[in-house]
C-alpha positions as CSV (number, residue, x, y, z in Angstrom):
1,X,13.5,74.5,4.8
2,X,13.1,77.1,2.1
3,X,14.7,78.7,-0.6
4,X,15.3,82.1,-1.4
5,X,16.0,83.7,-4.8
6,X,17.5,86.5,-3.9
7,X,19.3,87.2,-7.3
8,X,19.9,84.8,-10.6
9,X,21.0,85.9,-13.7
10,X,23.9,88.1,-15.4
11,X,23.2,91.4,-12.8
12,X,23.5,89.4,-10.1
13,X,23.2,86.0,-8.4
14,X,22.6,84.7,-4.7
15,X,20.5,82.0,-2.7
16,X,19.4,81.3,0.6
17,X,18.8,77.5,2.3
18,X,17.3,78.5,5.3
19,X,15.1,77.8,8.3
20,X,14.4,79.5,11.4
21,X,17.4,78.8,12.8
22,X,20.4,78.3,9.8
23,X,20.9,79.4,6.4
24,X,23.7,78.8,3.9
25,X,24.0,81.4,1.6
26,X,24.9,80.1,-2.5
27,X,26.9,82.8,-4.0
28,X,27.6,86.6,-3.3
29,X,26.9,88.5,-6.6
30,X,24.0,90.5,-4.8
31,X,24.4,93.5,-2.9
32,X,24.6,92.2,0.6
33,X,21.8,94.7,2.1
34,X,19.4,92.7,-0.4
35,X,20.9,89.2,1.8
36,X,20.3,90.9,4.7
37,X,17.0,91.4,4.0
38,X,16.1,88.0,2.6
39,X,17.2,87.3,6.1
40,X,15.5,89.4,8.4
41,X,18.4,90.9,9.1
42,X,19.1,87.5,11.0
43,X,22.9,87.3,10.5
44,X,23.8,85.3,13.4
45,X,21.8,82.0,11.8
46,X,24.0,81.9,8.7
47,X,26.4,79.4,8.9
48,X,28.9,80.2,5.7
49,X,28.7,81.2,2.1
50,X,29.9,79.4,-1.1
51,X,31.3,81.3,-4.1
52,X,31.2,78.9,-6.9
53,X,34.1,81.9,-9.3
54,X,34.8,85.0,-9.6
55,X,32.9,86.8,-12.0
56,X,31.2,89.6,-9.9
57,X,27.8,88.1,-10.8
58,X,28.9,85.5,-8.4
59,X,31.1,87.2,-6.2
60,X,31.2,90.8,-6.6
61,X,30.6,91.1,-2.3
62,X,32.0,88.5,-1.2
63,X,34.2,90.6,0.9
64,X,30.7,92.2,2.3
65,X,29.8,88.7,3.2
66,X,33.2,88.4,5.3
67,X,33.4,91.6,6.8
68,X,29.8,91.3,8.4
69,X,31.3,88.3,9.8
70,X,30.0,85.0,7.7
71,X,32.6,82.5,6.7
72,X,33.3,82.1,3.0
73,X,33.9,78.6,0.9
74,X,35.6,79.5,-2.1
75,X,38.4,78.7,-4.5
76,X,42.1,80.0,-3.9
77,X,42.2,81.1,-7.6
78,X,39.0,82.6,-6.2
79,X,40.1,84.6,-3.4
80,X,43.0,85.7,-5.1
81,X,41.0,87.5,-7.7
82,X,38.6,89.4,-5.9
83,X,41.2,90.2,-2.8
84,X,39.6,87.8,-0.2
85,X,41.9,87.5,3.0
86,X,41.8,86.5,6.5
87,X,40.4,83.8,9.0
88,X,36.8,83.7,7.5
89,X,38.1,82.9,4.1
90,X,38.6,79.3,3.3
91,X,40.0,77.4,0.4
92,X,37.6,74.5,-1.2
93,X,39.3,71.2,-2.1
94,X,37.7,69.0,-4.6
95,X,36.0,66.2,-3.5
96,X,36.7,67.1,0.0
97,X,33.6,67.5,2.6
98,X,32.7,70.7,4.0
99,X,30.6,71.0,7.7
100,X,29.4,74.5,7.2
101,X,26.5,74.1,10.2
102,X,24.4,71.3,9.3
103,X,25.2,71.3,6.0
104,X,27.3,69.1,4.2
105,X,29.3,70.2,0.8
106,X,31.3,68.8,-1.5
107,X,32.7,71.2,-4.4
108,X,33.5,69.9,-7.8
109,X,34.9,71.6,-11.0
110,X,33.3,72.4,-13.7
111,X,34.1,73.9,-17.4
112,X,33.9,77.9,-17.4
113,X,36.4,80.7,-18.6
114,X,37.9,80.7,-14.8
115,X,38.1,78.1,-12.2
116,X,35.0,77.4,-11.2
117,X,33.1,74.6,-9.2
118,X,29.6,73.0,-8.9
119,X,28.1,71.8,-5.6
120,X,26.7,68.5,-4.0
121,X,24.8,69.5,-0.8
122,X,23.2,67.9,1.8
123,X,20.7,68.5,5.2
124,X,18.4,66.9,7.0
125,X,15.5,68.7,6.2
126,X,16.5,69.0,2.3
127,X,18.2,65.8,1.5
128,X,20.6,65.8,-1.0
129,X,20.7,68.5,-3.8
130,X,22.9,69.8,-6.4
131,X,23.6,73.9,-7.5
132,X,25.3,73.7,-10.6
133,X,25.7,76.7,-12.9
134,X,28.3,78.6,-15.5
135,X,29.6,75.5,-16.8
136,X,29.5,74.3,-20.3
137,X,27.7,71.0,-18.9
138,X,27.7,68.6,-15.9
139,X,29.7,65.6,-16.3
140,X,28.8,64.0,-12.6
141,X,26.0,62.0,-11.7
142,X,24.6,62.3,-8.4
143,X,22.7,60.0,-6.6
144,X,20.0,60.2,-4.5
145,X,19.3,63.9,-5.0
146,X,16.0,65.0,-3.4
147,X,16.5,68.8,-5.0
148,X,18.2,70.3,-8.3
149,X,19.4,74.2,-8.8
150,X,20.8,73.8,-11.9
151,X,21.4,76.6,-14.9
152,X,19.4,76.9,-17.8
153,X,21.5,79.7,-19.6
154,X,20.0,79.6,-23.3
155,X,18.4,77.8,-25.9
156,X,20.2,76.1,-28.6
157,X,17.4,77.7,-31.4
158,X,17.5,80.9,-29.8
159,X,20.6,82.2,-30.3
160,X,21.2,80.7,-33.5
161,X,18.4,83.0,-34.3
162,X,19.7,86.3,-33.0
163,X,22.4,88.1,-34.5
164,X,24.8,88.5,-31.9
165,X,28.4,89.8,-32.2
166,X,30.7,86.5,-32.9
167,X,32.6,87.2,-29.8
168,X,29.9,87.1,-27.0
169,X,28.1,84.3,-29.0
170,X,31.2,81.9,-28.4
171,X,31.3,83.3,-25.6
172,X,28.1,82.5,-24.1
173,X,28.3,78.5,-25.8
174,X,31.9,78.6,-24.4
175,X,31.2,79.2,-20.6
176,X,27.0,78.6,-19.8
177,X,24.9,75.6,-20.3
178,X,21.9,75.3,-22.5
179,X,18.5,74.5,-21.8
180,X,19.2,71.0,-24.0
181,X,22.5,70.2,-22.1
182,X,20.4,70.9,-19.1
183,X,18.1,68.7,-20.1
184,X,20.4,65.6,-20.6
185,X,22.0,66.8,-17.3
186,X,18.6,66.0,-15.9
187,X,18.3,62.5,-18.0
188,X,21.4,61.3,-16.7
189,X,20.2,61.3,-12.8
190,X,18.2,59.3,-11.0
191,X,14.8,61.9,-10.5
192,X,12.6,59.2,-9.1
193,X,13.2,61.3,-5.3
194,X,13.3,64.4,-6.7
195,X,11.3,67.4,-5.0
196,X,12.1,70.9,-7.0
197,X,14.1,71.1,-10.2
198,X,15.2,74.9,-9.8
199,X,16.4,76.1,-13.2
200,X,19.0,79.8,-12.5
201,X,20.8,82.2,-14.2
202,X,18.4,82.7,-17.3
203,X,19.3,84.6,-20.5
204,X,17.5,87.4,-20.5
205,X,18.1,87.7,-24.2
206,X,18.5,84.1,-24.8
207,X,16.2,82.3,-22.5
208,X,12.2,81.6,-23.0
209,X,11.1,81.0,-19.4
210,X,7.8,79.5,-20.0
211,X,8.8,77.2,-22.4
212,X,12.4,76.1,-20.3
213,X,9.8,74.8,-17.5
214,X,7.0,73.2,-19.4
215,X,9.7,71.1,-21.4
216,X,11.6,70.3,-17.8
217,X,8.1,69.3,-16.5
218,X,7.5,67.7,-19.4
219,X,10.5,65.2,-19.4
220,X,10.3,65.0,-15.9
221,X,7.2,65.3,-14.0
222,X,9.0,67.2,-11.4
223,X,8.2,70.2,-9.3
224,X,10.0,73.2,-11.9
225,X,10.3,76.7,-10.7
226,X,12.4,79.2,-13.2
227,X,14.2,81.2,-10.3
228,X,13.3,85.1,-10.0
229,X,14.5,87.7,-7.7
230,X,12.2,87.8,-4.3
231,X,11.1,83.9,-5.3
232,X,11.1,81.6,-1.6
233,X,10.6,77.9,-2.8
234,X,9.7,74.9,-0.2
235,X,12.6,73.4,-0.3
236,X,12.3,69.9,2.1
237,X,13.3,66.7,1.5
238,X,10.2,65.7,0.3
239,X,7.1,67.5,-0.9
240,X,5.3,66.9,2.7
């Protein structure tokens, strides 16, 4: 199993799980000839996107995704802002468990400026992983995770050092997680089975890449890939 970075960041986020014969897609804030792509143009092997909100970063095609015939797993609050009708549209519960293919998901809200959720997903070729991002921080602890995509917005020092308007400083502290709140994110769960710790949607004003994975790794001792657009990451259970 692998995963693609197809987009992560403000312009435009989406990710692939995939093998040669399924993929889920994570989010739908990239143009969808860009998915296709990433794909091979393999449509028929996806089994369903999930939209964690609304923000077009996130879900700006969703309705792309639907119309070439995918199911979508998002929000009602969701749907009803970015227009998303019909049969392949479906409404995520909390704490409720999705069979999208062989996946299983659970979806779980988080704190953002809209509704939005994080995800607990599971395979048989990835094990148990987590994709948690726009959220102030992570108040679940998951067990057994065997992968982590999890955001890693800003650093704390770094934008107290820039002299941003007021307005999209709050913002920013308001909605996204830091690299340090990421950090105790990562503390608080079990990593002893842990494969990749992917860290998304990146500042690109706010963020230092190279220093965000060498203090991961550093606290860790996991595998720790800053996602990048065109990035494909072994994503299996295990490292083997």
């Amino acid at each position: 199993m692998k995963l693609t970075i197809v987009g992560s960041g403000s312009k435009g986020n989406a990710y692939i799980v995939h093998n040669d014969k399924e993929a889920l897609l994570i989010e739908a804030g990239v143009n969808f000839k860009a998915v296709k792509a990433a794909l091979d143009f393999d449509i028929a092997k996806v089994s369903g996107c999930i939209v964690t909100h609304s923000h077009n970063d996130h879900a700006g095609y969703a309705k792309d995704v639907t119309m070439a015939g995918i199911d979508l797993y998002c929000l009602k609050a969701t749907a009803e802002a970015k227009g998303l009708k019909g049969h392949r549209v479906h409404y995520l519960l909390e704490s409720t468990t999705y069979h999208i293919g062989n996946f299983k998901v659970i979806a779980m809200p988080v704190r953002h400026d809209v509704p939005c959720v994080s995800f607990l997903i599971e395979h048989p070729e990835t094990g148990r992983f987590c994709f948690v991002t726009d959220t102030i921080y992570c108040e679940y602890v998951f067990p057994g995770l065997n992968n982590i995509i999890v955001e890693a917005n800003y650093g704390e020092t770094i934008i107290d050092e820039k002299n941003d308007a007021k307005f999209l400083r709050d913002r920013i502290l308001q909605s996204h997680m830091s690299i340090e709140t990421c950090e105790q994110f990562l503390q608080a769960n079990d990593l002893s089975s842990i494969n990749n710790i992917v860290l998304i949607h990146l500042s690109d004003r706010n963020s230092h890449a190279v220093n965000f994975k060498n203090k991961v790794k550093s606290k860790t001792g996991a595998s720790v890939h800053i996602a990048d657009n065109g990035m494909e990451i072994d994503f299996g259970k295990t490292p083997f």
